[in-house]
N, C-alpha and C positions, 0 to 999 in steps of 0.2 A: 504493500500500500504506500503510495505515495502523496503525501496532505499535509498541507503546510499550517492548515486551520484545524481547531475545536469550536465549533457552532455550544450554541445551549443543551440542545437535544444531544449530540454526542456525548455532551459532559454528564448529563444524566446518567445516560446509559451506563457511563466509565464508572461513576459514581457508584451504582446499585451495582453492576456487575465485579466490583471491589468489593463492597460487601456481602457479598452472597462468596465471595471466593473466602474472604475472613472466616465467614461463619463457618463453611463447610471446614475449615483446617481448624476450629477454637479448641478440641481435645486436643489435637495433635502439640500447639503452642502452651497449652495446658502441662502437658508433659514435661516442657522444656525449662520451670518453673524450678529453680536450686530448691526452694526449702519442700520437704516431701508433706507439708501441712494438707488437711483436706478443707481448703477455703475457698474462696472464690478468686479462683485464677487470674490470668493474664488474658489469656484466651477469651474467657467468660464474661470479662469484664471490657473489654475491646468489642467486642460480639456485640453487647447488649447496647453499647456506645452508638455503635456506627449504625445500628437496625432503630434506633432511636429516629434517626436521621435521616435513612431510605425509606421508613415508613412515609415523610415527609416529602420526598424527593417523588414517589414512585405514587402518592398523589397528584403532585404535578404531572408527570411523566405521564400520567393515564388521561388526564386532561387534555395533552396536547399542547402546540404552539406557546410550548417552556419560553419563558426567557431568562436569562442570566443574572439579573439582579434578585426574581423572584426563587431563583435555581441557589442561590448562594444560602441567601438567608435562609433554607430551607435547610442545607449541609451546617451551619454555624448556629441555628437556634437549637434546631434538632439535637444535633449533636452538644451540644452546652447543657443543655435542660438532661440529657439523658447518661451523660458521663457518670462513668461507675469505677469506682479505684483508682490510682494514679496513675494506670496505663492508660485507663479510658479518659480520663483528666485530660490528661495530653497528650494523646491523642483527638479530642476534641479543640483543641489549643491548636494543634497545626490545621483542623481544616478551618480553625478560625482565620490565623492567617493567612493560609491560601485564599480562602474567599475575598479577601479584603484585596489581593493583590487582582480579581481577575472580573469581581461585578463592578466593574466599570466598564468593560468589553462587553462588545457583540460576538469577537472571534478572537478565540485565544490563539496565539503565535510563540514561534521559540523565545523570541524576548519576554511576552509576558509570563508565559511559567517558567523562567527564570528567577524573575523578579519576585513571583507568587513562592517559589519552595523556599527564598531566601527569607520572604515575608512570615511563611509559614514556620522557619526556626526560628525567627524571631520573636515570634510570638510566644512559642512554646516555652522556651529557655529562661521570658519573665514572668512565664505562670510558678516556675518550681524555684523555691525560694535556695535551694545550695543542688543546682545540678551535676548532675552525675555521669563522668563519659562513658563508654561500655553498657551505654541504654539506648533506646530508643532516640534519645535525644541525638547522641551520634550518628546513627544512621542516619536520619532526617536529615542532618547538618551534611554529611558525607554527598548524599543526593544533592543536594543545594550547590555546593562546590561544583561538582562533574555540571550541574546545568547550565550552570556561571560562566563556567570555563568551555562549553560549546558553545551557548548562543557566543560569547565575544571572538569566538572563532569564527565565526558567519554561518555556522549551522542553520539551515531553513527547514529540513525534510522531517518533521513531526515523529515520525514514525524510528528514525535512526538515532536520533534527541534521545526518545524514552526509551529505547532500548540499551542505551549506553550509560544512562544515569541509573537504570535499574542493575544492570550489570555491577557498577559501580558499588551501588548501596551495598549488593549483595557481599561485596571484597569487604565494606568496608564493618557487615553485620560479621563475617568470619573473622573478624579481627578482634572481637567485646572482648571476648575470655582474653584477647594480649591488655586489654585496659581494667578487667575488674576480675582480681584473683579467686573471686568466688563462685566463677564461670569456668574458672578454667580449670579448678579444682572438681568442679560435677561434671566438668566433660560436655557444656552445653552452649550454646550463641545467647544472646538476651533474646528472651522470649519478646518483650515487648516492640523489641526491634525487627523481628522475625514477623510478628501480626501487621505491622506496617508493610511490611515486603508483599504479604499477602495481601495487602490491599491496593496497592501500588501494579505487583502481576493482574489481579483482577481485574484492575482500570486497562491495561496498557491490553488483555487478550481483547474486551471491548474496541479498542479504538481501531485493532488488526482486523475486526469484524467478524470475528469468532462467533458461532450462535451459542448466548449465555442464555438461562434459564433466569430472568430480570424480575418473576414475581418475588414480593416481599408478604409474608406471610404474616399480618399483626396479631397472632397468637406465638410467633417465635421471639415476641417479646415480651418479658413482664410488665402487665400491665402496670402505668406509671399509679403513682399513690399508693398501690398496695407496699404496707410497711414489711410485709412478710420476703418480697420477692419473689414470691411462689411461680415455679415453671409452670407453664401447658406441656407436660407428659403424655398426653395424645401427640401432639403435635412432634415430639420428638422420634414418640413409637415409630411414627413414618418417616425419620430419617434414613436413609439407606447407607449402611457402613460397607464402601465399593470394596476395601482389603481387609479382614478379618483378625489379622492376629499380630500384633502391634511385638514385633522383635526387637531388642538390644543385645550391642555384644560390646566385649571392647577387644581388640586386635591386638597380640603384642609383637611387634612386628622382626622378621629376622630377612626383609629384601628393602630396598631401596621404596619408601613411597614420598615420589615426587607430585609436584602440581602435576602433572601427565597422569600421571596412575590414578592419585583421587579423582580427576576428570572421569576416567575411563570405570572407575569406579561407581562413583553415582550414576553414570549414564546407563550403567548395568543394573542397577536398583530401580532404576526410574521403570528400563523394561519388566519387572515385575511389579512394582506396586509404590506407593507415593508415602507423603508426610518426611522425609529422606531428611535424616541430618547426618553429617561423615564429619569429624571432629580431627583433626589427625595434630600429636603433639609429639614430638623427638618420635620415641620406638613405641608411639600405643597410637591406636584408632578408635575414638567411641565412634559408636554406629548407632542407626533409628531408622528402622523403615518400617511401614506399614505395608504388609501382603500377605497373600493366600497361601504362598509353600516360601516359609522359613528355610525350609533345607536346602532353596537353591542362592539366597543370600548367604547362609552358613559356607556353604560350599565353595562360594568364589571368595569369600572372607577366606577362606582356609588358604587358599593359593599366598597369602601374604605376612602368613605367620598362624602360633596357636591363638585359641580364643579362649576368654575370660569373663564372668557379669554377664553369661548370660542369659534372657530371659524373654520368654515369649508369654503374652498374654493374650487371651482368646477375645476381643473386643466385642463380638456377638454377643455372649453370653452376658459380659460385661455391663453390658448397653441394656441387656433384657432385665439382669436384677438392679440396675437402678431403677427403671422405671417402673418395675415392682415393690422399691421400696418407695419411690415418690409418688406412686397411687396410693401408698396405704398412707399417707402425709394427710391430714389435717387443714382446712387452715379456719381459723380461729374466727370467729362470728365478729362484723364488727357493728356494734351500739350506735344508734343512731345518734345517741346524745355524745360519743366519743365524737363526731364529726362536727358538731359546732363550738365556734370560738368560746370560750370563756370571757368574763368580765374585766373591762381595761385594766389595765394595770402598768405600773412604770416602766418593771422587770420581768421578764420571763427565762424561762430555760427551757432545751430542746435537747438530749441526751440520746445517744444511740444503743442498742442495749441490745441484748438478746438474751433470752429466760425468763422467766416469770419472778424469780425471787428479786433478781438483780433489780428488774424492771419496779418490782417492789422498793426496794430498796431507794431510788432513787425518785420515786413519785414520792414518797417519806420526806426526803428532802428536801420538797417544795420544787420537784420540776414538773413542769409543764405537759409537755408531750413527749413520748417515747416515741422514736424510729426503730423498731424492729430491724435488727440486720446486722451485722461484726462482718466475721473472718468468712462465713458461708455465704455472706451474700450482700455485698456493699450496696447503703443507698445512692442510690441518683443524684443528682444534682436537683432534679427536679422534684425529686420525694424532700430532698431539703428546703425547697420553694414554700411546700404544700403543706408544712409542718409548719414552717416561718407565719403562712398567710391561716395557721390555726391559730397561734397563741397571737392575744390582743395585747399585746405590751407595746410601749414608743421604743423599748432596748432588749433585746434579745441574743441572750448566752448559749453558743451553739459549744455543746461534748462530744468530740465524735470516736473517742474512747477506740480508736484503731488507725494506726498509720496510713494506712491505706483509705481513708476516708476524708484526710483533712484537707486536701487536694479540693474536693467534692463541695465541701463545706465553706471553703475560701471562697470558690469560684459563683457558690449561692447568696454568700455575702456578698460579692462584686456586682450581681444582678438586682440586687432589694437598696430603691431610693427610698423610699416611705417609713423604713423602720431604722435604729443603728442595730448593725449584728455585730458582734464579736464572737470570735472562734476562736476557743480556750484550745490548742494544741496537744490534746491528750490524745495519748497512743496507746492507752487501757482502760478499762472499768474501772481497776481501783485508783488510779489518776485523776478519773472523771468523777469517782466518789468525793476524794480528797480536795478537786479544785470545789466542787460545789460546797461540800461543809465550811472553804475558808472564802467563801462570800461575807460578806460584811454589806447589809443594809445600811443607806446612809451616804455610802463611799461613793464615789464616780465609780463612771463605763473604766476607764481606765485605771483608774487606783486599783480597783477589784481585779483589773487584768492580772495586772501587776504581781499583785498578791498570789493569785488562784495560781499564775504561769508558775510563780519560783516553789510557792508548796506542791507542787505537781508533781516537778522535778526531785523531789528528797524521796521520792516512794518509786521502790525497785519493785516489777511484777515479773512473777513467773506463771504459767499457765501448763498444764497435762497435757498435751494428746497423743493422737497414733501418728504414723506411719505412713502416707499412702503408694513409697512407691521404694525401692534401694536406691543409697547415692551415699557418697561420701564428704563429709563437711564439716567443719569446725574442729578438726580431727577427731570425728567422731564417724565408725563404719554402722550405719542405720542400715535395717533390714524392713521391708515390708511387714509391719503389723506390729513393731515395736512401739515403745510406749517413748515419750520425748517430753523432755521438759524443759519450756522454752523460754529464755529472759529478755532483758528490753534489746541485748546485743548478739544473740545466739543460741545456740545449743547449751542448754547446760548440761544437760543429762540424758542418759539413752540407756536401756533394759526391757525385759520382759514382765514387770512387776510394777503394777499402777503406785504403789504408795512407795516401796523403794525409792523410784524413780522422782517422786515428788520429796522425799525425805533430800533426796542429795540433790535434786535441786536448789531447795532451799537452802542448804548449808555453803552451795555455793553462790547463792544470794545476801547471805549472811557477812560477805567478808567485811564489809563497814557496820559501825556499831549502830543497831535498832533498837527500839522500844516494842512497834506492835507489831505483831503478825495476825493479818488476817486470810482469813480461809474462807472460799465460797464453791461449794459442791455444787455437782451440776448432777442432770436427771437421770444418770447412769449410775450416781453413786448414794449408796443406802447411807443413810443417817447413822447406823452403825458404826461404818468403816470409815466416815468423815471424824465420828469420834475418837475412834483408831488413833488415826492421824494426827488430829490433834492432840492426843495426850502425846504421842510418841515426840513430837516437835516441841513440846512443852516438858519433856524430862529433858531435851537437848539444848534448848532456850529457857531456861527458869526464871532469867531476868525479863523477861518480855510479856506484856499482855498477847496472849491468844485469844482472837473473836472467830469464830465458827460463825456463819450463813448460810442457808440453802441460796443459793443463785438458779440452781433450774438449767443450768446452760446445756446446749448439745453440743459435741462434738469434744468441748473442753472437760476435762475428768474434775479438775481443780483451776481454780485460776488465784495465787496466793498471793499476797502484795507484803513487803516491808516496809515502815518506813520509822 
């Protein structure tokens, strides 16, 4: 193909057939994710970003005679209102800038997506407050450069532009693990960098003129408001998994593998089956491919050394028993009078939370509205809108008690003229406990910042959970279905014994001198065995108050705070 333009209507197209490529790869980018937590991915959260935003585009699109300015706002509200985790964050930050760089055209040219991908890093890089190279951000920024450096070469041909800036990215995504050691120790590229790539191929087979499957399905999103994030598990039933058994190995290599070889490599995996990562570092090869007979990727791996880590999972099967356990899921009735605002007030608070105890817990201390959601299922930008335009306060104190959420919560403050929001920086529940108890009525929006930020910071959290997948990390060898205990900077612990594993986490929480330990059981664990625990931590701590909780949480066994 040779076209030197992108009209409205093509950008659409590029647009949704990006995202439809995202979503179809979001397990696969899932995988690619270092810490083996069972939370709401990279993947998941990039996925539910960009379908936020095709839903919008693909109403257009079905209208007809798109235009550009109407085509933009549609990729930048969308996607703003519907960002989820700090991949989806920013990710909805680059197509804020690219929009900016290109609804002013009628026909986009090599100069203007130039100008738009350098727009687009720009953008991104002042949404995140201490960027990170070895992410997404990189990549993006890498693209930017190669477009920079062809249009001022006099590149005209549309078609040879994007294939060479995707090329580009691609060099520049296998490079993360050379900028962030904790890529390169799990053997993996940044996931989040990888989801962009995917949307970027999905765009660029659209403009080739590829026949893409462009519906947008608005049950493949959760619906916005709901605080739960509850999936459509019909909707997924009918996904169709094209290669079946999701294989890893790692290679230890005793021939030469050069750029030639890994070429001739992947090109060999691609003819069996997709989702292809080939990792290669001095004498080892991590491998990832998704296909139907394992033993002929085993088999041409063999040609270049033994193998090791390896592991094949059946994704059919896989795919059947989640949706057998998100059919038997619940979701929770909501009260009609939970929907209407409450009475003015000066102050309010909006807490993110997940459990019923916790949830307790924190309506106790005078907060407002609960957002159902953490580690399994980050809210939206837009669930943060919805919560804001619930509580009637002129000042509004946003908790969003998970790092991966404050992105989200910034970006909801940025959008609300009408009210002041502050967003207290908490990266846990008991954080979010802590800032709230050290509000001071009386004080200013800011004084109280002030206060709530630095008491935040003196409380260390650890949290229980599994396993969901083998890797190696923090010098610690994790097996599938181990127990992890995790602190505000890592692995602390790893075993086959729930309280074990929470005993020496905590102790290695302990190395600074504390007063309280609290403890908050979650709905797997008997009241019993929380008591267990807590006396066992209390013959090892006798100086310290120990506070017992039910919290109700899934997923986390314990979630235990010092400070």
């Amino acid at each position: 193909m040779d076209s030197n333009t992108i009209d409205a209507g093509l950008m659409a197209r590029m647009f949704l057939a990006g995202a439809k490529n995202l979503e179809s790869k979001k397990e696969w980018i899932n995988e690619l994710n270092v810490f083996p937590v069972p939370d709401g991915d990279t993947g998941t959260n990039m996925t539910m970003t960009i379908m936020a935003a095709a839903r919008e585009v693909s109403a257009l699109y079905d209208m007809g005679d798109i235009d550009m300015v109407s085509l933009c706002k549609a990729i930048s509200s969308g996607s703003l209102r519907g960002a989820r985790g700090n991949s989806g964050v920013i990710l909805s930050q680059l197509f804020r800038g690219f929009t900016k760089g290109v609804k002013e055209c009628q026909e986009i040219t090599v100069p203007v997506l130039a100008t738009a991908f350098e727009k687009a890093v720009e953008t991104a890089y002042k949404a995140v407050m201490k960027p990170k190279e070895g992410t997404i951000l990189t990549v993006a920024k890498g693209g930017a450069v190669k477009a920079r450096e062809l249009a001022d070469a006099g590149v005209t041909d549309l078609s040879g532009f994007l294939g060479q800036v995707i090329a580009h990215a691609d060099e520049v995504l296998l490079q993360t693990p050379e900028l962030l050691p904790v890529l390169k120790q799990a053997g993996v590229v940044d996931s989040g960098g990888q989801g962009l790539m995917q949307v970027l191929k999905g765009a660029y087979d659209a403009f080739l003129g590829k026949e893409i499957d462009l519906t947008v399905d608005k049950s493949t999103v959760a619906a916005s408001g709901k605080a739960s994030g509850a999936a459509d598990y019909e909707a997924q039933a009918n996904a169709e998994i094209r290669f079946g058994y999701c294989t890893e190995f790692i290679i230890m290599l005793n021939k030469v593998f050069n750029i030639k070889t890994e070429m001739d490599f992947k090109a060999y995996l691609e003819s069996i089956g997709d989702s292809i990562v080939v990792v290669a570092d001095e004498d080892v090869v991590k491998v990832h491919v998704h296909t139907n007979d394992p033993g002929l990727a085993i088999q041409k791996a063999l040609k270049y050394g033994a193998l090791s880590n390896m592991k094949i999972d059946n994704m059919r099967l896989e795919h059947q028993e989640k949706l057998f356990r998100m059919s038997k899921q619940e979701e929770k009735p909501v009260k009609e009078e939970d929907d209407l605002p409450g009475p003015k007030k000066d102050v309010g608070f909006i807490a993110v939370s997940v459990g019923d105890g916790i949830a307790e817990i924190f309506k106790g201390l005078g907060v407002d509205y609960i957002i159902e959601g953490g580690q399994t299922m980050n809210p939206s930008t837009e669930d943060m809108l919805k919560a804001i335009d619930k509580v009637n306060a002129d000042t509004i104190f946003i908790l969003p008690n998970n790092k991966n959420i404050i992105l989200a919560a910034n970006q909801a403050q940025s959008l609300v003229k009408d009210k002041k929001i502050v967003v207290i920086p908490t990266k846990t529940v008991p954080q979010g406990i802590t800032a709230v108890i050290n509000y001071v009525p009386g004080l200013s929006a800011e004084e109280n910042e002030e206060t709530m930020v630095s008491e935040m910071k003196a409380v260390a959290t650890g949290q229980v959970t599994y396993a969901v997948r083998d890797t190696n990390i923090d010098g610690q060898e994790i097996r599938q279905g181990d127990f992890m205990g995790l602190g505000d900077h890592g692995i602390l612990s790893v075993g086959t014994a729930i309280s074990n594993v929470a005993l020496r986490m905590v102790e290695a929480m302990m190395k600074e001198e504390k007063e309280l330990i609290s403890i908050y059981y979650g709905e797997e664990i008997t009241e019993e065995d929380a008591e267990k625990l807590r006396n066992q931590i209390g013959e090892q701590y006798p100086d310290c108050d120990i506070e017992l909780q039910y919290g109700g949480q899934p997923i986390y066994y314990y979630i235990i705070s010092a400070e």
